[in-house]
NUKE-293200 format. One line per field, with one value per residue (C-alpha): residue number from 1; residue in one letter; x, y negated, z. Coordinates in Angstrom, 1 decimal, padded with zeros to 4 digits. Last residue first. Layout:
N
k c(NUM:...)
r c(A:...)
X c(X:...)
Y c(Y:...)
Z c(Z:...)
***
This chain:
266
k c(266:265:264:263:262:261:260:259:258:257:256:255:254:253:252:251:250:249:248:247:246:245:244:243:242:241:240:239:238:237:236:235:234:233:232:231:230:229:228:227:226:225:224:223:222:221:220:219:218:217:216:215:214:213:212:211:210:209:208:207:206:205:204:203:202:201:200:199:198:197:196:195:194:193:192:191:190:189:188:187:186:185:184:183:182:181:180:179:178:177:176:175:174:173:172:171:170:169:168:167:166:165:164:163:162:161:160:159:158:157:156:155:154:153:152:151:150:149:148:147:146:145:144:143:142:141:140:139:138:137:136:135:134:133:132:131:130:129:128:127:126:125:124:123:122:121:120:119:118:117:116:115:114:113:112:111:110:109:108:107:106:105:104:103:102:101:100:99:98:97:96:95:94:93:92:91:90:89:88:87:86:85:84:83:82:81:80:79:78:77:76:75:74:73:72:71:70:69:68:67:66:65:64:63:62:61:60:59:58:57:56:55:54:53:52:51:50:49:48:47:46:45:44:43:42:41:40:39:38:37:36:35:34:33:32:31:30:29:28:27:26:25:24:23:22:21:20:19:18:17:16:15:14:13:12:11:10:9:8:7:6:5:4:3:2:1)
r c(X:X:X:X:X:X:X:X:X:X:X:X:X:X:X:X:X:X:X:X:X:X:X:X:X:X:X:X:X:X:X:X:X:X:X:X:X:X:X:X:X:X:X:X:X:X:X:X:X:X:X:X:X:X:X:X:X:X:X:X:X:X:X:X:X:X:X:X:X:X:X:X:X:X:X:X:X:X:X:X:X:X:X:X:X:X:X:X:X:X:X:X:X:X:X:X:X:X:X:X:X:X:X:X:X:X:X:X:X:X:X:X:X:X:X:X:X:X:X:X:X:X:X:X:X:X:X:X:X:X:X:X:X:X:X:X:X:X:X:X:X:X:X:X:X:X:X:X:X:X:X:X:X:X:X:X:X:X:X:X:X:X:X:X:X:X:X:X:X:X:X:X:X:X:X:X:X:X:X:X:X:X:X:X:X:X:X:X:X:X:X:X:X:X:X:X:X:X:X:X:X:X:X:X:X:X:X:X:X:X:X:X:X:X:X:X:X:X:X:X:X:X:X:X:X:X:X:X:X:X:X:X:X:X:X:X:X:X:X:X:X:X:X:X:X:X:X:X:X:X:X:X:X:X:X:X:X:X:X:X:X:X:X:X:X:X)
X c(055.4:053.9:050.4:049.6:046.4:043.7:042.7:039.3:037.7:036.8:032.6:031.1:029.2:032.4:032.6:029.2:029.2:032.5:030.4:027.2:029.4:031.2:028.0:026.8:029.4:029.2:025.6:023.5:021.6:022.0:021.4:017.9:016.9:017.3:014.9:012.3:012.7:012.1:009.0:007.9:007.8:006.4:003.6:003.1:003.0:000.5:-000.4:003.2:006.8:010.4:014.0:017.0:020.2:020.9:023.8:022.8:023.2:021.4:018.9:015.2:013.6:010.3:008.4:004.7:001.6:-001.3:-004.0:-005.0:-005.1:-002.4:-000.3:000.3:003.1:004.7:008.4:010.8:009.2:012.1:012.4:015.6:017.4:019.7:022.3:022.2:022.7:019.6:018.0:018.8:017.8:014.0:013.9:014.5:012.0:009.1:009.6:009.4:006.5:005.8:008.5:007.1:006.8:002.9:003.2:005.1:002.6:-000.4:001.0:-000.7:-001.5:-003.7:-005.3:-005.1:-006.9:-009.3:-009.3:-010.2:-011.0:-014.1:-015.1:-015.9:-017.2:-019.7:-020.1:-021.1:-023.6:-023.9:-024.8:-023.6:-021.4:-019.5:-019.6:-018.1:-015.0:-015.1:-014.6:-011.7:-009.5:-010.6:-008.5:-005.6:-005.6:-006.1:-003.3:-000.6:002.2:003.4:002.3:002.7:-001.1:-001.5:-004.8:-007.8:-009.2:-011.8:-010.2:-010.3:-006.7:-005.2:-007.4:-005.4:-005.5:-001.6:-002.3:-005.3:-002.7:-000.1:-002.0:-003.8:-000.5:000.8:-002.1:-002.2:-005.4:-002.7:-000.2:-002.3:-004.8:-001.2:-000.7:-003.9:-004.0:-000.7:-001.7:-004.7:-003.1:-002.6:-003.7:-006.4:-004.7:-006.7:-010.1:-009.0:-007.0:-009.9:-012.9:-010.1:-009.9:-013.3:-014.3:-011.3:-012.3:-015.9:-014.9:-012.9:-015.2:-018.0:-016.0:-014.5:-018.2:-018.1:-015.3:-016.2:-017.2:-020.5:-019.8:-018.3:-019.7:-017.4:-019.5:-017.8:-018.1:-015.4:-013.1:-010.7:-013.0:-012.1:-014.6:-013.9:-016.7:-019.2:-019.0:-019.3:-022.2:-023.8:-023.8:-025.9:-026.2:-022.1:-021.6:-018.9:-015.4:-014.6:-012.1:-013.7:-017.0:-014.4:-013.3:-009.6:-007.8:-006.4:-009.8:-008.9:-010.6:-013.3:-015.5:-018.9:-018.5:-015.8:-017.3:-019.6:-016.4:-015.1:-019.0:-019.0:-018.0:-020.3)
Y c(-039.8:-036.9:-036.2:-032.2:-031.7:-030.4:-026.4:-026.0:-023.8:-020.5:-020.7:-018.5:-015.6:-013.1:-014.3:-013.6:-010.3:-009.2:-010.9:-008.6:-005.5:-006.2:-006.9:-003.8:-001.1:-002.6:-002.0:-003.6:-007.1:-005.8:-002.2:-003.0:-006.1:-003.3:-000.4:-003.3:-004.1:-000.6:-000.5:-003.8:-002.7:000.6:-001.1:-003.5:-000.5:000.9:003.9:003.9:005.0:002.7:002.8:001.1:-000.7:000.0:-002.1:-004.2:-007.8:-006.4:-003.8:-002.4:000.7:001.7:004.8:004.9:007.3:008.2:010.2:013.2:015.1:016.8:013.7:012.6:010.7:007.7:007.1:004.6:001.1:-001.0:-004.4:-007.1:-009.0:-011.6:-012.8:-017.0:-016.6:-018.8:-017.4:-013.2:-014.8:-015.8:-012.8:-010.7:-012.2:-012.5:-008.5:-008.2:-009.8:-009.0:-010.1:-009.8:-012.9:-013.3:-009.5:-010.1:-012.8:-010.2:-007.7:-004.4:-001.0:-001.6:-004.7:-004.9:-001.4:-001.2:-004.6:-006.6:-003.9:-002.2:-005.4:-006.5:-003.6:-003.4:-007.6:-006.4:-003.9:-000.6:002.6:001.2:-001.5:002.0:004.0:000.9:001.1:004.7:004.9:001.8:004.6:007.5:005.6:005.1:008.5:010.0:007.7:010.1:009.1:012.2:015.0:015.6:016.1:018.7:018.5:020.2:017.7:017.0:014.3:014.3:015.5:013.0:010.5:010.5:007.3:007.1:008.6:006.0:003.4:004.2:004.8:001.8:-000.2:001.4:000.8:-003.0:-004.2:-005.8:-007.0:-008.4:-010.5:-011.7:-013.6:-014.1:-016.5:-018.0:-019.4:-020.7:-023.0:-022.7:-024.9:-022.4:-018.9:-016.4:-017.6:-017.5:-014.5:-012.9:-013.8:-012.6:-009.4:-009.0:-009.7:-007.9:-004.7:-005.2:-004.9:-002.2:000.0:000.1:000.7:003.8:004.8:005.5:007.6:009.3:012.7:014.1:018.0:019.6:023.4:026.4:028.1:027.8:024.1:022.3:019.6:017.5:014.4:013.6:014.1:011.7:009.1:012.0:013.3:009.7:008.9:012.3:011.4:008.6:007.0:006.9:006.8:003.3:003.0:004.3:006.7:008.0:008.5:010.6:012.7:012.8:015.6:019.1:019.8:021.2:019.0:018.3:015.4:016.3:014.3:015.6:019.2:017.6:017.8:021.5:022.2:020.0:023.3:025.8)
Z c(-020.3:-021.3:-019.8:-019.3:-020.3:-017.8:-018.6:-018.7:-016.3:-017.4:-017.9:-014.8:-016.1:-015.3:-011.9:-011.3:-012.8:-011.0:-007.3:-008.1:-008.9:-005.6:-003.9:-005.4:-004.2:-000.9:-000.4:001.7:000.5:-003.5:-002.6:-000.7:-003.4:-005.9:-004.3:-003.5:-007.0:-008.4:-006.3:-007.4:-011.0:-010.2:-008.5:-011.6:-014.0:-012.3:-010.8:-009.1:-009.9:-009.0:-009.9:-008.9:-009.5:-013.2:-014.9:-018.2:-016.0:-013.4:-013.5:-012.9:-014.1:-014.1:-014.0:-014.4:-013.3:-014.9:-012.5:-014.4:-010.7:-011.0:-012.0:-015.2:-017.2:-018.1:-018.5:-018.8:-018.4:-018.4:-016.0:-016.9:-014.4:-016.1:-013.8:-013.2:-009.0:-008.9:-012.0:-010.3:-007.1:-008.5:-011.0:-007.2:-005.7:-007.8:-008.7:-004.5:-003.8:-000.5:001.9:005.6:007.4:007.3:008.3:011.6:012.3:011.5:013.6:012.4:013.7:017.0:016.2:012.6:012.5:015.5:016.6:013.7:011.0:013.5:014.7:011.0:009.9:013.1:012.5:008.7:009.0:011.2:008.8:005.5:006.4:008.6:005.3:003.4:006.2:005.8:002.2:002.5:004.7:002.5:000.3:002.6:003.1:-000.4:-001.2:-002.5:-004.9:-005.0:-003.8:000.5:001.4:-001.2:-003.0:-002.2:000.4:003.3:005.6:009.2:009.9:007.5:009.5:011.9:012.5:011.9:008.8:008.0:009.3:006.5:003.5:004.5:004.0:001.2:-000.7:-000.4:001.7:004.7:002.1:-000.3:002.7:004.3:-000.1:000.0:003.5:002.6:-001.3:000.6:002.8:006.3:008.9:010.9:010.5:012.7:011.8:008.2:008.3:010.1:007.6:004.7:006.0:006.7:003.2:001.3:003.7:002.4:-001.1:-000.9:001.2:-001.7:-004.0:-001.2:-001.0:-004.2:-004.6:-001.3:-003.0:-003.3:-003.0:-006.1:-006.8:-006.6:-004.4:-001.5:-001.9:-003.4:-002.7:-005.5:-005.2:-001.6:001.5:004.3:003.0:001.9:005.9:007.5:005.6:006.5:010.2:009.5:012.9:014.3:017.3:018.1:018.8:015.4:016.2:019.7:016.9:014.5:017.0:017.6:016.6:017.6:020.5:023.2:025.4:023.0:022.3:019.9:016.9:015.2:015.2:012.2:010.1:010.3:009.9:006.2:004.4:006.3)
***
């Protein structure tokens, strides 16, 4: 049966190869079936052939509701800040990257019901089926179970919320911001643009210096490639010899020649 690989997560097994889903949660699940649509991805089949109800909806759902939480805990959690600081920690923790991340170390990876291959580009079935199971969990508990759930079963164990308030985000913001200070031009190209497997679109971008290339970034959207190539460029710029010499000739080229002071005959 399709779903039977699924349902064994709920009965606890010694030698069982991953977790169950209710030891995951922290809670037994009520709708079993929730659970099952929110770790199945579009790309699965039944035997025969036919598409099962996928977790794109639930994942909608999901979104939302992870927003909601995260911005109840960040507000609890951060009394005197302002609220320029509380979305900029919200971004980082509801980013793709992010859940991509803690859904793998989950292990949700292991839970997930998927045609594709785990290791294609770009892949955020994870983190996806991450926000699915949050809006399955609103679904079958409510809010406070959601809210529980994201406060100490994500943040909790996979996330330090101080780290993360110090944790560059914006990387596109920060490297135009040095590239005025240091008065280079930093200039973004959108190279390419193409398709993945699954009909997803996906862009390349390319970031550089004063005309030379320093890095090169892909996501879904052109933003994400954008900070992608920027995070490659900060890297090189902060540890790479090569750069900081290139950085220092461009600088020095920039720089008006200082005028020559005339020579006073007496």
């Amino acid at each position: 049966m399709f779903f039977q690989r699924l349902k064994r997560l709920f009965i606890p097994r010694n030698k069982e190869p991953y977790l169950s889903l209710s030891q995951l949660l922290g809670f037994h699940p009520n709708n079993v079936k929730l659970y099952e649509q929110a770790l199945t991805h579009r790309s699965s089949h039944l035997p025969d052939g036919k598409r099962p109800c996928n977790n794109e909806r639930l994942e909608f759902l999901g979104d939302a509701i992870l927003g909601a939480t995260v911005a109840d805990i960040l507000y609890k959690h951060f009394p005197n800040k302002k609220e320029g600081f509380l979305t900029s920690v919200r971004s980082k923790i509801v980013q793709r990257e992010t859940l991509n991340r803690i859904a793998l170390e989950m292990g949700l990876d292991k839970m997930t019901v998927a045609s594709i291959r785990p290791n294609s580009h770009n892949n955020y079935v994870y983190g996806n089926a991450l926000e699915a199971l949050i809006g399955a969990i609103y679904l079958d508990h409510g809010y406070r179970k959601c809210f529980k759930f994201v406060k100490e079963r994500m943040i909790g164990h996979y996330l330090s919320l101080e780290k993360l308030a110090r944790k560059e985000m914006n990387f596109k913001s920060n490297l135009l911001e040095w590239g005025q200070k240091e008065k280079l031009r930093i200039d973004f190209e959108l190279t390419d643009t193409y398709s993945d497997k699954n009909k997803n679109q996906i862009f390349h971008t390319a970031v550089s210096v004063g005309g030379n290339p320093l890095g090169t970034g892909t996501g879904y959207t052109k933003k994400e490639s954008q900070q992608a190539a920027a995070k490659k460029a900060i890297r090189k710029i902060r540890t790479d010899k090569n750069v900081q010499s290139l950085i220092a000739e461009l600088k020095r080229q920039s720089s008006p020649e200082p005028e020559e002071t005339p020579s006073h005959e007496e």
